[in-house]
C-alpha positions as CSV (number, residue, x, y, z in Angstrom):
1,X,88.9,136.3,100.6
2,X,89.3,132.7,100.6
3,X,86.5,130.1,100.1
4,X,86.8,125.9,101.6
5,X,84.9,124.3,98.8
6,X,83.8,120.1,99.7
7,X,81.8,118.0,98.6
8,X,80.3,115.5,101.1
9,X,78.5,112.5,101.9
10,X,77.9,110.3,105.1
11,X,81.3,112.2,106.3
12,X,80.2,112.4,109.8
13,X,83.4,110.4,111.2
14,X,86.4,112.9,109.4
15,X,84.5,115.7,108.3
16,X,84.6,118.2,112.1
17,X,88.6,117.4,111.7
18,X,88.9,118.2,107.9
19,X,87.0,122.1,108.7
20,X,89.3,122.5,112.5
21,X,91.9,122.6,110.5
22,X,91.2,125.5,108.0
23,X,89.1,127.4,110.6
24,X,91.2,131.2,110.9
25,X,92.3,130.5,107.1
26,X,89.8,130.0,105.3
27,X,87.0,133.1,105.6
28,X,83.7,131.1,104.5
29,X,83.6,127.5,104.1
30,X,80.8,125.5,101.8
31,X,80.2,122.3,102.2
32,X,78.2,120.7,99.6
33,X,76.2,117.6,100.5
34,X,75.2,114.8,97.6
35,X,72.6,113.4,100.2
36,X,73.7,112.6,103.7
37,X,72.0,110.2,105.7
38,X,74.4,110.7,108.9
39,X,75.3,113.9,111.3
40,X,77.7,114.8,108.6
41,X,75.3,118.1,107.8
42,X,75.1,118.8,111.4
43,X,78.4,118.9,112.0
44,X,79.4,120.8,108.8
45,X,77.2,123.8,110.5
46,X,78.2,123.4,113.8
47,X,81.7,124.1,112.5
48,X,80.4,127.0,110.9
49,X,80.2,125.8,107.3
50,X,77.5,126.9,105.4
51,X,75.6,123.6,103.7
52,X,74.4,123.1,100.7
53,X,72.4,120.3,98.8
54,X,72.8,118.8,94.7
55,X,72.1,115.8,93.9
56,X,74.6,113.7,92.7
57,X,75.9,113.9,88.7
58,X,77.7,110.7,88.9
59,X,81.5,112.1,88.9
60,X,83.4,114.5,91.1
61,X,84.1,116.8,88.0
62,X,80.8,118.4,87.5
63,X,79.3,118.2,91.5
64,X,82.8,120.1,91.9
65,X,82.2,122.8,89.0
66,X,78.4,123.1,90.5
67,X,80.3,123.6,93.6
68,X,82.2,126.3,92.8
69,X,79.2,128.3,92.3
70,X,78.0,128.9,95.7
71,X,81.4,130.8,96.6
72,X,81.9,134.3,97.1
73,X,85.8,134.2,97.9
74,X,88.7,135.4,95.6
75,X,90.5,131.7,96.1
76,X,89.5,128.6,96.2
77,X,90.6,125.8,98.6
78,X,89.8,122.8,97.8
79,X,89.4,119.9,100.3
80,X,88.2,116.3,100.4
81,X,86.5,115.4,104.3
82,X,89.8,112.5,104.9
83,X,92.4,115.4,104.3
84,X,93.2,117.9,106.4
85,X,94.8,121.5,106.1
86,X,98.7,121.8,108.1
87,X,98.7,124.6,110.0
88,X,102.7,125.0,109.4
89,X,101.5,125.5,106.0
90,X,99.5,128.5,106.4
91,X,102.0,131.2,106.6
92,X,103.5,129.9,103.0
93,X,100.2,129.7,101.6
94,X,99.4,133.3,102.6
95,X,102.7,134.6,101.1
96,X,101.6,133.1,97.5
97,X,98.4,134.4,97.3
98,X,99.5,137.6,97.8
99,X,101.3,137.2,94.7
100,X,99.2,139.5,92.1
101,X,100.4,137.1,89.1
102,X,99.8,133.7,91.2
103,X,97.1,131.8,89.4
104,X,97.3,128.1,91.2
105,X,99.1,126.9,94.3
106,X,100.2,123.3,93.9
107,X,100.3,122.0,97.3
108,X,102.2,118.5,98.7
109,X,99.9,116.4,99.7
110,X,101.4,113.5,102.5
111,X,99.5,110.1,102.1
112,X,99.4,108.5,105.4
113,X,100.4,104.7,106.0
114,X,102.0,104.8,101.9
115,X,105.1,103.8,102.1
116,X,107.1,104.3,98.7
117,X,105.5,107.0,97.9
118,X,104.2,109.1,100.6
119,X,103.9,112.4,98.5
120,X,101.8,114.0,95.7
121,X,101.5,117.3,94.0
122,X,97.7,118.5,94.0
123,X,96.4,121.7,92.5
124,X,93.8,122.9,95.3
125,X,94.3,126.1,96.0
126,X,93.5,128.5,93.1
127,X,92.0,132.1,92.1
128,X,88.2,131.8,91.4
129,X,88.7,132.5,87.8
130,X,85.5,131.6,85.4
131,X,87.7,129.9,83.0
132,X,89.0,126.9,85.6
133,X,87.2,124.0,85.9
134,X,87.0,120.6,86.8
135,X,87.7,117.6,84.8
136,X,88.4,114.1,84.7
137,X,86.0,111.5,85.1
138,X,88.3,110.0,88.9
139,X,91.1,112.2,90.6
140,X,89.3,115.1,89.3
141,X,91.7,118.3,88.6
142,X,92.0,121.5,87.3
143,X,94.9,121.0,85.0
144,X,93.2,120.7,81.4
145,X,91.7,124.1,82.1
146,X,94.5,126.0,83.3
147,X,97.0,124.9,80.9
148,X,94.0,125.8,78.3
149,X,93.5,129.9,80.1
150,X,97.4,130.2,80.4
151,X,97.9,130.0,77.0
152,X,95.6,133.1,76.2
153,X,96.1,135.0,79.6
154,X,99.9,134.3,79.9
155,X,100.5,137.1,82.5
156,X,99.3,134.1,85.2
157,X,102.4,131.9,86.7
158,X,101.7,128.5,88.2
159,X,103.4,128.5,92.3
160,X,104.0,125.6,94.5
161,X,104.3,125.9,98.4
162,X,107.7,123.6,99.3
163,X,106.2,122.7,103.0
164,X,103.4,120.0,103.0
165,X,100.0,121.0,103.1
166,X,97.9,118.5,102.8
167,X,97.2,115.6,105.4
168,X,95.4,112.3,103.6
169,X,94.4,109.2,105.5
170,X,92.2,107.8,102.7
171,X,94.1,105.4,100.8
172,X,95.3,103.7,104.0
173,X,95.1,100.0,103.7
174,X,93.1,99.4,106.5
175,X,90.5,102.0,105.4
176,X,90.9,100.7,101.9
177,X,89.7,97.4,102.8
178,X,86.3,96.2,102.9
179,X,85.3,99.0,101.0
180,X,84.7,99.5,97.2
181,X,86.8,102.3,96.8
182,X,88.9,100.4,94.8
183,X,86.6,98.5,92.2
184,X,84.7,102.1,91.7
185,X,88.1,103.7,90.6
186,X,89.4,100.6,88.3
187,X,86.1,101.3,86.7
188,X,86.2,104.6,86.4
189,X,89.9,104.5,84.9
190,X,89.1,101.4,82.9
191,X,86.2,103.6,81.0
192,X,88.3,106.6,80.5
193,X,91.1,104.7,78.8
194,X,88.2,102.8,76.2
195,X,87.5,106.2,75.3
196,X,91.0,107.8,75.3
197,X,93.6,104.4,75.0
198,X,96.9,105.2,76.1
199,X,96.5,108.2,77.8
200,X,99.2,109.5,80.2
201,X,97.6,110.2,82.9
202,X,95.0,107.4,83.3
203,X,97.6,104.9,82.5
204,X,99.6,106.1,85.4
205,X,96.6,105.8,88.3
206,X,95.6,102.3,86.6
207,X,98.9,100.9,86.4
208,X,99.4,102.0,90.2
209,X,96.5,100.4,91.3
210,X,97.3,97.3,89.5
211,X,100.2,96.9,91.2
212,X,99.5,97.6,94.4
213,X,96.6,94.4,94.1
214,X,99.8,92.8,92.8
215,X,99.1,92.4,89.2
216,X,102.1,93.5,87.9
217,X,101.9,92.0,84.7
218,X,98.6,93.6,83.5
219,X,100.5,96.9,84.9
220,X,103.6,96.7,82.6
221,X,102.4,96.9,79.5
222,X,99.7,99.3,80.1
223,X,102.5,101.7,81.7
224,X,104.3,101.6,78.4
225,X,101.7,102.5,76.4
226,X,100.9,106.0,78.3
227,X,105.0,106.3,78.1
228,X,105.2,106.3,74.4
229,X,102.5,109.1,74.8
230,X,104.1,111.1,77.2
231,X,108.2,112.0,75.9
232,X,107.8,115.7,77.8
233,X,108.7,115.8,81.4
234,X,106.1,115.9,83.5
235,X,104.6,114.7,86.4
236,X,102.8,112.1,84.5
237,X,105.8,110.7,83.0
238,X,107.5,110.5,86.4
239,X,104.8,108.6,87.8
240,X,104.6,106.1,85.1
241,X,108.4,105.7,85.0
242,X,108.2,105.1,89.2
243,X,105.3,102.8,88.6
244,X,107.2,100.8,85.9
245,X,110.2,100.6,87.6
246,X,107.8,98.8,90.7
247,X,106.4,96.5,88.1
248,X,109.5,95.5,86.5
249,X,111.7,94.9,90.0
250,X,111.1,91.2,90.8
251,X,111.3,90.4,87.2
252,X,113.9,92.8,85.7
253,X,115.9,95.0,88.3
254,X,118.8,96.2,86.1
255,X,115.6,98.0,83.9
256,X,113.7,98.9,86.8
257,X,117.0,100.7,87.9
258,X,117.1,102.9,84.2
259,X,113.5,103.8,85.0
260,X,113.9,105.2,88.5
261,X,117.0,106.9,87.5
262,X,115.0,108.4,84.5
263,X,112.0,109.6,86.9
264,X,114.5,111.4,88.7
265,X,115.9,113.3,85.8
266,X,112.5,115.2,85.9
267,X,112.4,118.4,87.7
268,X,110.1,117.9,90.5
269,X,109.8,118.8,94.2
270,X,112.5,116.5,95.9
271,X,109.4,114.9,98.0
272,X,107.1,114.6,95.4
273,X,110.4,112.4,93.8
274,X,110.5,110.7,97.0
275,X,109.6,107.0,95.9
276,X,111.8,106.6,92.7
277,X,114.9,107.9,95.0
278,X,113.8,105.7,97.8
279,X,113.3,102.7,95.3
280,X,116.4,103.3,93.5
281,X,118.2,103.3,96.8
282,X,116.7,99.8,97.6
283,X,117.7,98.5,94.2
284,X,121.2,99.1,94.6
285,X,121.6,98.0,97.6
286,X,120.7,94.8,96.8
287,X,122.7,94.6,93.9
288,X,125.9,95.5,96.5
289,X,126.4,99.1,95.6
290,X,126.2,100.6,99.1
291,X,128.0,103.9,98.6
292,X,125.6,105.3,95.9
293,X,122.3,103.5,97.8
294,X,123.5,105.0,101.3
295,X,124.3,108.9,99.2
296,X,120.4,108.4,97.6
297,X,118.8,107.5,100.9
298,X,120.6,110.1,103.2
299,X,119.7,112.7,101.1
300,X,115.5,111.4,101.0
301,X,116.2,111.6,104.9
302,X,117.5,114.8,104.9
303,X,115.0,116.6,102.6
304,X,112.0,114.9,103.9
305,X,113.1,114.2,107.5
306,X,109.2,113.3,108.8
307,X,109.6,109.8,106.4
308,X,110.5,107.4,108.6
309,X,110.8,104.9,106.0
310,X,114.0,106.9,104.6
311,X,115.6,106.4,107.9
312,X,114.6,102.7,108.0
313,X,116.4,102.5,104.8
314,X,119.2,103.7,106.0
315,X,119.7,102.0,109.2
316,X,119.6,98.7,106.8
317,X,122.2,100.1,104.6
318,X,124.9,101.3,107.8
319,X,124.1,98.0,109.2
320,X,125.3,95.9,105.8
321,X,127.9,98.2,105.6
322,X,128.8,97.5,109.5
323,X,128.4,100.8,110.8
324,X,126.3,99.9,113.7
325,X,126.4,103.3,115.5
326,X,124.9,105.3,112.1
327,X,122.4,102.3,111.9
328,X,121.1,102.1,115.5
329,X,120.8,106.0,114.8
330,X,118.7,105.7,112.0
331,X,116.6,103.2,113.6
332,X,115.7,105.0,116.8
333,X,114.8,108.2,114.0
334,X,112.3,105.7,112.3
335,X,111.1,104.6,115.5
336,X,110.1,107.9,116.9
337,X,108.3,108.9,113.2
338,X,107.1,105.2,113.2
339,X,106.8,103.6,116.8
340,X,104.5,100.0,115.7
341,X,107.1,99.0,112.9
342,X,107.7,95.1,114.3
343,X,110.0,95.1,111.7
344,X,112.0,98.1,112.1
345,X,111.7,97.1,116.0
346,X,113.6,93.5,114.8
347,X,116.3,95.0,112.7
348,X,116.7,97.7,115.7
349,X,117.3,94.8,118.4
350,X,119.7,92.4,116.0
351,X,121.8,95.8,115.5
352,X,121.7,95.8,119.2
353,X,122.9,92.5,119.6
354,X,125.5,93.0,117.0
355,X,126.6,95.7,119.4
356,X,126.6,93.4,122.5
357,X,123.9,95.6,124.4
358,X,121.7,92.7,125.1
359,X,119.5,94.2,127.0
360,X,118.4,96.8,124.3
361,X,118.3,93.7,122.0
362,X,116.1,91.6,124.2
363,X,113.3,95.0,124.6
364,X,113.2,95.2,120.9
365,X,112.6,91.7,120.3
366,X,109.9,91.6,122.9
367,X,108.3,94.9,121.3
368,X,108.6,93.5,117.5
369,X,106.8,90.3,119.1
370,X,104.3,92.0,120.9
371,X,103.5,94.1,117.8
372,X,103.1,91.3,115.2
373,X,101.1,89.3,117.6
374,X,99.0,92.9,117.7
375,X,98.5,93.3,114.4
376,X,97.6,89.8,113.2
377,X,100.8,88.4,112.6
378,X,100.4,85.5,115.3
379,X,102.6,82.9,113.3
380,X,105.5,85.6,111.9
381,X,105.7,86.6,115.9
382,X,105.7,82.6,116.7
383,X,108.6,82.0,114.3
384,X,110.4,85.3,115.2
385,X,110.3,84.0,119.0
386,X,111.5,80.7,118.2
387,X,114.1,82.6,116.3
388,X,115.5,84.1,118.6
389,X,115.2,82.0,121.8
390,X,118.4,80.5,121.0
391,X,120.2,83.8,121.2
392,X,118.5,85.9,123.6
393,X,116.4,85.1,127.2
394,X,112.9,86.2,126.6
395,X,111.4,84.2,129.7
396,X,112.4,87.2,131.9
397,X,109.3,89.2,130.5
398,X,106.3,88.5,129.5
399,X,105.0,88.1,125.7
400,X,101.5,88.5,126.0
C-alpha cells in the first residue's frame, strides 16, 4: 500500500494537479494543512485526499515527521503541491517497490524553466520504516536517518528509478519573483551554517543561490570551505564542484574547467550530471576546442533528449564548426522542446541565412522579434530589428 504524504498551505492554484497526477498510484493520499485560508482544503477532498490540520512547527522537518503519522501505507510518497508525479514513471516505480530489500527510491526530479541544471536526485519514495525521518532545517530529507538505519539493518539497499519522476515548476524565475521564497531560504541556510560552519551540504544550496542573485564572490569561498569537508564522492561534492566551477567562469575559466571535469568523475545518474557536462561543453567551446565540446554536448542530447538546451548547444557548436545542416537540425530539436526561445529563434534564422534559405531566415527573425518584444525585451527586439534590416526585408510582415 502506498501513502501521498503533503504538507499544504494556501495551495489552491497547484495543489488539484499535484494529486491528478498520483491518483491510480498512490492508494490513500494525506494532505496535511498548516492553516489554509484558500480552497486549497476543498480541493484536497474533492480529489479524494483525506485532510488533515497541525499547526505550523516553524520548519518542514518536523510538520513532515508529524506527517508521517497519519499514514497507514507500506510506502511513502512524498510530494510538495508545485511537483507533480510522471505517469511514464509509474511502471518503474512499481517494479522497485516490489523489490523485498528496497529501502528508498531516489527519484529524478526535472526543474522547469532551470537551465544548467535542470535535474536533481530526491529521496521521496520510501518504506514507512519507524527509524526514517526528516531533517534539515530547508530542503528537508531523509538522508541523515537512512544512512544512520543502514548501518545497523544492512540487509536494506538504496534504488534509484533512471526515468524522471518528478515535475517541479517552483523555482521558476517568474514564480520566484516577487515572492520571499528566496530571503526565507538564505536565512534558513545562513542559520544552519552559524551552527554547523562549513558543512557540505548547506554550503552547496547557499553558494547556489548566491550565484544565481549573481554574487559570485560571496559564493566562491563559501563553496571551498564545504569542499575541504567533503573529499568522498558524493552528490554534495558534485554540486559544490558544479557550483564552483559557475562562480569561477568569468573570472578563472581554465579552473572552472578542472572543477566540472572533477564533478563529472563522480558516479552519478548522467542527468543528475547534466549541468557540469553541459558547462564543460560551453567552456571549451569558447576556448576553441570544438571536437571535445561537440563529443560532451551530443552525448547530454542523447541521454537526456527532452533538454532542449543540450540541443541549443549543439546547434551553436555545428554552426562555429560550419556544419550548417547538423546545426539547423539541432535548432529545430530545441525549438520543438523550447518554442519561445528569441534567442534560439535568432541563431536558427542567421543559420538559415548562412544557408541562403532566406525566407526561413526572415520567419525566424520576425518570430525572435515578436518574442522579445513579448516578453519585455522591447529595446533587445529594437536593436535586433535594426540589426538585421540591412540584410533581410522585414516590411513584408508585420512586427507587432
Amino acid at each position: 500500500m502506498l501513502s501521498l504524504s503533503m504538507i499544504v498551505r494556501d495551495e489552491e492554484a497547484r495543489l488539484g494537479e499535484c494529486l491528478r497526477s498520483v491518483q491510480g498510484f498512490a492508494d490513500e493520499m494525506v494532505v496535511v494543512d498548516t492553516g489554509s485560508t484558500d480552497a486549497t482544503v476543498a480541493i484536497a477532498e474533492a480529489a479524494g485526499a483525506r485532510v488533515e490540520q497541525i499547526t505550523w512547527p516553524g520548519d518542514f522537518a518536523p510538520a513532515r515527521n508529524e506527517a508521517l503519522e497519519f499514514l497507514n501505507g507500506d510506502w511513502v510518497l512524498v510530494l510538495d503541491a508545485d511537483e507533480q508525479l510522471r505517469a511514464e514513471a509509474i511502471p518503474a516505480l512499481k517494479a522497485l517497490m516490489a523489490q523485498p530489500d528496497v529501502l528508498v527510491i531516489n527519484l529524478l526530479r526535472y526543474e522547469v524553466g532551470a537551465a544548467m541544471a535542470p535535474y536533481s536526485s530526491v529521496s521521496r519514495l520510501f518504506r514507512r520504516h519507524p527509524s526514517i525521518r526528516w531533517s534539515r532545517p530547508y530542503h528537508s530529507m531523509i538522508d541523515d536517518s537512512v544512512r544512520t538505519l543502514l548501518e545497523t539493518e544492512p540487509q536494506w539497499r538504496i534504488a534509484d528509478c533512471s526515468e524522471p519522476a518528478i515535475l517541479h515548476d517552483g523555482y521558476r524565475p517568474e514564480l520566484l519573483a516577487g515572492s520571499d521564497k528566496a530571503d526565507r531560504l538564505r536565512k534558513a541556510m545562513e542559520d544552519d551554517l552559524r551552527h554547523r560552519p562549513g558543512d557540505p551540504y548547506a554550503s552547496a544550496k547557499l553558494g547556489g543561490l548566491l550565484i544565481s542573485e549573481g554574487k559570485t564572490e560571496d559564493a566562491i569561498p563559501l563553496l571551498r570551505s564545504g569542499l575541504k569537508q567533503c573529499a568522498t564522492a558524493s552528490a554534495e561534492r558534485y554540486e559544490l564542484l558544479l557550483h564552483l566551477g559557475l562562480a569561477l567562469s568569468p573570472s578563472d575559466p581554465t579552473q572552472a574547467v578542472s572543477c566540472y571535469r572533477q564533478a563529472l568523475e563522480i558516479p552519478l545518474d548522467t542527468r543528475v550530471s547534466l549541468g557540469a557536462r553541459l558547462n564543460l561543453a560551453a567552456r571549451l567551446m569558447e576556448q576553441g576546442d570544438l571536437e571535445e565540446a561537440i563529443s560532451l554536448t551530443q552525448t547530454a542530447a542523447q541521454r537526456a533528449p527532452e533538454v532542449a538546451l543540450a540541443w541549443y548547444n549543439l546547434g551553436l557548436m555545428h554552426r562555429r564548426r560550419g556544419d550548417l545542416a547538423a546545426a539547423l537540425e539541432a535548432y529545430g530539436r530545441a525549438l520543438t522542446l523550447d518554442p519561445n526561445n528569441a534567442e534560439c529563434h535568432q541563431n536558427n534564422a542567421v543559420a538559415q541565412l548562412l544557408g541562403g534559405n532566406i525566407d526561413a531566415a526572415r520567419s525566424s527573425f520576425i518570430r525572435a522579434i515578436n518574442l522579445l518584444q513579448a516578453q519585455g525585451s522591447a529595446d533587445a527586439a529594437e536593436q535586433l530589428r535594426e540589426k538585421v534590416r540591412g540584410i533581410v526585408k522585414l516590411d513584408g510582415e508585420a512586427v507587432a
